[in-house]
C-alpha positions as CSV (number, residue, x, y, z in Angstrom):
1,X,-13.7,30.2,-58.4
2,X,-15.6,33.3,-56.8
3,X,-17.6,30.1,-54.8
4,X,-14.7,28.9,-53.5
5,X,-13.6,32.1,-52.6
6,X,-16.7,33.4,-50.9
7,X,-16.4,29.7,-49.3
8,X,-13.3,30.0,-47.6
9,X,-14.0,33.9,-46.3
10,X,-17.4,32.4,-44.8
11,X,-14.9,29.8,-43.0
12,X,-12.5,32.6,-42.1
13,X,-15.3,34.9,-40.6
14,X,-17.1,32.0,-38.4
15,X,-13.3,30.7,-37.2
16,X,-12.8,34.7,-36.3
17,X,-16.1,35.4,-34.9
18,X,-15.5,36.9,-31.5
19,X,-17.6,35.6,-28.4
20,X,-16.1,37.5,-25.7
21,X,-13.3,39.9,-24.9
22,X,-11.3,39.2,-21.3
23,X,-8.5,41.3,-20.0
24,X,-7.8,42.2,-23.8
25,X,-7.9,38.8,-25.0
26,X,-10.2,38.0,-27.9
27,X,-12.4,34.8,-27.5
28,X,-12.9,33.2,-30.9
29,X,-15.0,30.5,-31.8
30,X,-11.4,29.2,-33.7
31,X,-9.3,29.4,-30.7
32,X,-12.1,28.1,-28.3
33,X,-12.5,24.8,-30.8
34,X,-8.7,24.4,-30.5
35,X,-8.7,24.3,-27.4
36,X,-11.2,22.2,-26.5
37,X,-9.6,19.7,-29.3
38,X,-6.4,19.8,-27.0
39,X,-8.4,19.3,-23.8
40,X,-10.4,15.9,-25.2
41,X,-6.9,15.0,-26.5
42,X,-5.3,15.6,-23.0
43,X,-8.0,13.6,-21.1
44,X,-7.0,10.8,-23.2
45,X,-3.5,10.9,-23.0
46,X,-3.8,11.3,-19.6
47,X,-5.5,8.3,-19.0
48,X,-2.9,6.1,-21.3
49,X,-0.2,7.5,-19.1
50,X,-1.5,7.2,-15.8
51,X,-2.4,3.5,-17.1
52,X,1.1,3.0,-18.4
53,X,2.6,4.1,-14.8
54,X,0.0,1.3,-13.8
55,X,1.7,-1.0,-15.6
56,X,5.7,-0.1,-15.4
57,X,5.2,0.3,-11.6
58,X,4.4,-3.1,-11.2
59,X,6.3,-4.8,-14.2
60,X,9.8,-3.3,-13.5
61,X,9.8,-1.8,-9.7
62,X,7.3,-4.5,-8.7
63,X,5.1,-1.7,-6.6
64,X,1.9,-3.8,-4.9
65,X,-1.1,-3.1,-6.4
66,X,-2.8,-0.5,-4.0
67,X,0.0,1.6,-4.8
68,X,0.5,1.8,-8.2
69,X,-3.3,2.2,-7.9
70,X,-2.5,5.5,-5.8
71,X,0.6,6.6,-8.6
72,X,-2.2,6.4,-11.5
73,X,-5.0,8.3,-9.8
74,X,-2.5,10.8,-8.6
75,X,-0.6,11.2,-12.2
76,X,-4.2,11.4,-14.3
77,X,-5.8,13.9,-12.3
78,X,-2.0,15.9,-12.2
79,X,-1.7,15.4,-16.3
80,X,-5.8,16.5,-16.3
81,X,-4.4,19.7,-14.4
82,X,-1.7,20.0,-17.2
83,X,-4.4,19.6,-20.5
84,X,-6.8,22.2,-19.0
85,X,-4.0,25.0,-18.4
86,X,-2.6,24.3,-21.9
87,X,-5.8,23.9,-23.5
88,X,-6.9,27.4,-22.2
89,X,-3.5,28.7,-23.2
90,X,-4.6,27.6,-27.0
91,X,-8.1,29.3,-26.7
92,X,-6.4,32.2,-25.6
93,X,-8.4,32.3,-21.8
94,X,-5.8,34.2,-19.3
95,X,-5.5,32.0,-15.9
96,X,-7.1,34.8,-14.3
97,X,-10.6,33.3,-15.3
98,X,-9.5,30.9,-11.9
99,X,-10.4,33.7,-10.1
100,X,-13.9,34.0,-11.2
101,X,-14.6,30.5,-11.5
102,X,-13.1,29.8,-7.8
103,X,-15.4,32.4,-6.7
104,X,-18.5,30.7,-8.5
105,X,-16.9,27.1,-7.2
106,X,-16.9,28.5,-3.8
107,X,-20.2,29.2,-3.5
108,X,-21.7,26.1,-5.1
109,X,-19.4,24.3,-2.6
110,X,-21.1,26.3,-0.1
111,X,-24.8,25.8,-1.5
112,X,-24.8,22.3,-1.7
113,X,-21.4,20.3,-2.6
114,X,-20.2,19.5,0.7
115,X,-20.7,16.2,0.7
116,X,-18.8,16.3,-3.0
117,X,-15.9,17.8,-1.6
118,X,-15.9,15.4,1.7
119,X,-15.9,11.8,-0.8
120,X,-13.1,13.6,-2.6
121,X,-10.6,14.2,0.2
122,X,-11.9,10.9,2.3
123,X,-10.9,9.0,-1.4
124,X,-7.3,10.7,-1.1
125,X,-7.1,9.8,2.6
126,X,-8.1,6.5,1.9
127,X,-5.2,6.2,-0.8
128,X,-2.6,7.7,2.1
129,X,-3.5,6.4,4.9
130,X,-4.6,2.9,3.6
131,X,-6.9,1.9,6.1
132,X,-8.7,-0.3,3.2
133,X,-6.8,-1.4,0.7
134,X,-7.7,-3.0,-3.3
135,X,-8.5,-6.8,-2.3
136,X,-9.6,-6.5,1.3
137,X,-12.2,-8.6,2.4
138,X,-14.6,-5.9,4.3
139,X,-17.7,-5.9,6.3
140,X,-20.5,-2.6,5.5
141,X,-23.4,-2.5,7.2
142,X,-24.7,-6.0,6.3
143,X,-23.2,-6.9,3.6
144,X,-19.8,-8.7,3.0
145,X,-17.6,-8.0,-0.3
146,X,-14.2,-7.6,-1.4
147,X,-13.0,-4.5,-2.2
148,X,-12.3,-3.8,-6.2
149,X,-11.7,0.3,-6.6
150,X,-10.8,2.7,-4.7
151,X,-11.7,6.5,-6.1
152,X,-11.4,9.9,-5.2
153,X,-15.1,9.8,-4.9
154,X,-16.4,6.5,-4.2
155,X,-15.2,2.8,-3.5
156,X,-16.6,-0.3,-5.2
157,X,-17.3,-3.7,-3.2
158,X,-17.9,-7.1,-5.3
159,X,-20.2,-8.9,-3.0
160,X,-19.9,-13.1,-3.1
161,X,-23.4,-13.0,-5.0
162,X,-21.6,-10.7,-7.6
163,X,-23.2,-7.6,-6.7
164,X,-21.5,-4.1,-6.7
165,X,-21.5,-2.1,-3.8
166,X,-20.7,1.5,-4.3
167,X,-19.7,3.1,-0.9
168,X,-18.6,6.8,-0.4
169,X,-15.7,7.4,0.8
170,X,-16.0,9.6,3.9
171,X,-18.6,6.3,4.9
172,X,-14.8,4.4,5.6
173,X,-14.2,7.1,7.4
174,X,-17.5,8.1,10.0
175,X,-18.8,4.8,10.1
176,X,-17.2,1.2,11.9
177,X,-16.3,-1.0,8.9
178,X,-14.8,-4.4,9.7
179,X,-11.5,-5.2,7.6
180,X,-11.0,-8.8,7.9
181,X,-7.8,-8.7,5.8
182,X,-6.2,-5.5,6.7
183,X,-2.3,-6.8,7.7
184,X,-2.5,-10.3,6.6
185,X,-5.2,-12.9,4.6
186,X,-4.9,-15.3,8.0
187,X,-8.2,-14.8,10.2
188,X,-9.6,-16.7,12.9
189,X,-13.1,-17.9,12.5
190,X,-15.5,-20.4,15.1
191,X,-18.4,-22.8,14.6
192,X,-20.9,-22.5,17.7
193,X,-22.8,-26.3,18.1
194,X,-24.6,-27.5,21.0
195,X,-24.9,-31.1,22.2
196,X,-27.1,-33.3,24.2
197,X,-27.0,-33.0,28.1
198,X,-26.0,-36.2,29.2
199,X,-23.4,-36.3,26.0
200,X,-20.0,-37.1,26.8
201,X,-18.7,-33.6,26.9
202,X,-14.6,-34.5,26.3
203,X,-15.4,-36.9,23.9
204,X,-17.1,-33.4,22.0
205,X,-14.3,-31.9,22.6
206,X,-11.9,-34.0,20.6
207,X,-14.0,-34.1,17.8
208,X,-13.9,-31.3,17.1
209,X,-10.2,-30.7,17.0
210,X,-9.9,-33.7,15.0
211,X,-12.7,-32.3,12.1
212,X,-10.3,-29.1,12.0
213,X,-7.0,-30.7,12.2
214,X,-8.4,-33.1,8.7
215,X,-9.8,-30.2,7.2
216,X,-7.2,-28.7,4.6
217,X,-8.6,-25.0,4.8
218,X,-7.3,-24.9,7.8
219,X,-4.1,-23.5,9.0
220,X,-1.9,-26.6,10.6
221,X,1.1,-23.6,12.4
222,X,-1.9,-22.7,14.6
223,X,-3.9,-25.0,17.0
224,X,-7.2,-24.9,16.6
225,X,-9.2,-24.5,20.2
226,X,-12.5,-25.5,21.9
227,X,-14.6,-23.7,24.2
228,X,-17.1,-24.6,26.4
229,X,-18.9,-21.7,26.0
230,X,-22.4,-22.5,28.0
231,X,-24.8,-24.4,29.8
232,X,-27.7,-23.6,27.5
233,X,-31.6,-24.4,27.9
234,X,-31.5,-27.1,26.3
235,X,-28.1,-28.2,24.9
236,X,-24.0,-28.0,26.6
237,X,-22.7,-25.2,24.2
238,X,-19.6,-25.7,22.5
239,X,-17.7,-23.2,20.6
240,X,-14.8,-24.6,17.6
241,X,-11.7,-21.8,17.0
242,X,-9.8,-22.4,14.3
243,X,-7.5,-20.3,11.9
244,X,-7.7,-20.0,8.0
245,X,-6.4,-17.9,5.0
246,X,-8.9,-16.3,2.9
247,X,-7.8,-16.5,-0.5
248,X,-11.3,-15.9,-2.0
249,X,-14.4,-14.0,-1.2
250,X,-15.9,-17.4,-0.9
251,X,-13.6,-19.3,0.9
252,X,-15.3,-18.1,5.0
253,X,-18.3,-19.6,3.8
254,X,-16.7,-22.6,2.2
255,X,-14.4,-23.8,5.2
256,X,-17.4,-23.2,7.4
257,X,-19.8,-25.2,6.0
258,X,-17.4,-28.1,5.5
259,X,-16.5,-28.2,9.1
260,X,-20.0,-28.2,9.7
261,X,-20.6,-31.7,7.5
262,X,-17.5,-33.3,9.0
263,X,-18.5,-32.3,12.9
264,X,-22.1,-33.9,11.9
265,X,-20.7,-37.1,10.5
266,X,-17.9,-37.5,13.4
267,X,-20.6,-36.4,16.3
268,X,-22.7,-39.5,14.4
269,X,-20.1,-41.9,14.7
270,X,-19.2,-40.9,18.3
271,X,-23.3,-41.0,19.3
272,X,-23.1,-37.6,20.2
273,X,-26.5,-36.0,19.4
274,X,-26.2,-32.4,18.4
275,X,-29.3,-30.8,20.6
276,X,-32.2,-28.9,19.7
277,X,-34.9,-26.8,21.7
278,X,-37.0,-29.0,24.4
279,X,-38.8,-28.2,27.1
280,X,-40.1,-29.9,29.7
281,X,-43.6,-28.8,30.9
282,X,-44.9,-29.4,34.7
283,X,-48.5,-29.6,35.5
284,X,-49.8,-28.4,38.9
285,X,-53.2,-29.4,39.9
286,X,-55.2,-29.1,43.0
287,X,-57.9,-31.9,41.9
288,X,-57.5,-34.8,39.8
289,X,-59.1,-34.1,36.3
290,X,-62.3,-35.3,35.8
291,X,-62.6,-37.6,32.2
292,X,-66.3,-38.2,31.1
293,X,-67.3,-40.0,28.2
294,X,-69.2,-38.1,25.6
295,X,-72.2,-40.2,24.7
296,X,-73.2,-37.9,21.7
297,X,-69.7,-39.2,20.4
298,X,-70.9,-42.4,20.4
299,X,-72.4,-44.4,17.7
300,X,-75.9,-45.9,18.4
């Protein structure tokens, strides 16, 4: 009994131990452990919320995805707000301790967090504004992806080869990034090909309308067009427009390269010879060259 006793007082002077007095209020390792039960609870609840919002936004008041994706960043970082004033209201921390901390936050964002504090209002400009939007089909430096998030810090780009691509925000916004997608999924795309000179140059052409008008990738509401683009050094230089919906991160490459085997096998049938680099060399001599045998080549 007297264990159990000296037991529970041992508890009740570790739960009371004092760490540190502000403005009057006692800091307790009891009331610091509650609260920083409440915050770990908070984060989660916060996230199942913001997720739910996900979810009832689009289910009932059928919101597109990039927006509900706005609502649920907004809400969890809101309801994170929320947990850490009511978790430092249970370990009995007075909201003046903003004041010091904001002062230490200040300088570290003055030390060394600019770039921090840049990502994080470029990600909430990014969510406004919508210049780039969840699903987009982008172009970054070299390298061509689909976009999958969009954070408050960073944005994350699914490459065709499956590779991930985390970008910064403020990149979206300093740098010229190529949205191929950014009103609708239709996009114009061209196949350059040279041909023979001497090649019937209108039979060309309507081959190559014909291999997009029987390709089903392509968009029948919008004519597809031919250019002769250029005399070349060594071929007539043809250039195919034609129209498309992207549907898939693959699907550029895809149409492309089908085009490709159907203009081969149509130029083929047509004898049409798709060129390739010759040149013609021109020898200028003042004498005739001189050819002597080489009797030491010769076999006695």
């Amino acid at each position: 009994m007297n264990f159990n006793n000296n037991l529970s007082d041992l508890i009740s002077e570790i739960w009371n131990l004092q760490i540190i007095m502000i403005d009057s209020n006692a800091i307790t390792i009891g009331t610091l452990l509650v609260g920083s039960t409440f915050l770990v609870i908070g984060i989660f609840v916060s996230r199942y919320l913001s997720r739910k919002t996900f979810q009832v936004l689009g289910t009932k008041f059928k919101v597109d995805r990039n927006a509900r994706h706005t609502f649920e960043s907004i809400t969890f970082y809101i309801l994170i707000f929320l947990s850490l004033i009511f978790s430092m209201k249970m370990a009995n921390l007075p909201l003046t301790i903003f004041t010091v901390l904001g002062g230490a936050f200040a300088i570290g964002f003055g030390l060394g967090s600019q770039n921090l504090v840049n990502n994080f209002m470029s990600g909430l400009i990014l969510m406004i504004e919508r210049p780039i939007k969840i699903g987009d089909f982008v172009e970054v430096d070299d390298f061509y992806g689909e976009v999958e998030t969009i954070g408050l810090r960073s944005t994350g780009i699914v490459t065709a080869g499956n590779r991930h691509i985390i970008v910064p925000n403020s990149f979206f916004l300093e740098k010229n990034v190529r949205n191929w997608t950014l009103t609708n999924y239709e996009v114009r795309l061209n196949i350059e090909v040279g041909i023979a000179y001497g090649s019937d140059t209108e039979l060309a052409q309507k081959l190559l309308i014909q291999a997009a008008n029987e390709e089903q990738m392509t968009l029948k509401n919008r004519a597809p067009e031919v250019w002769f683009s250029n005399f070349g050094d060594s071929s007539l230089n043809f250039k195919l427009l034609f129209w498309t919906r992207l549907r898939g991160i693959n699907d550029r490459s895809i149409v492309e390269s089908k085009l490709r085997f159907r203009i081969d096998r149509l130029f083929r049938e047509g004898n049409i010879c798709i060129a390739f680099p010759q040149r013609d060399v021109h020898l200028f001599l003042k004498d005739s060259i001189k050819v002597a045998d080489d009797k030491r080549s010769q076999t006695p």
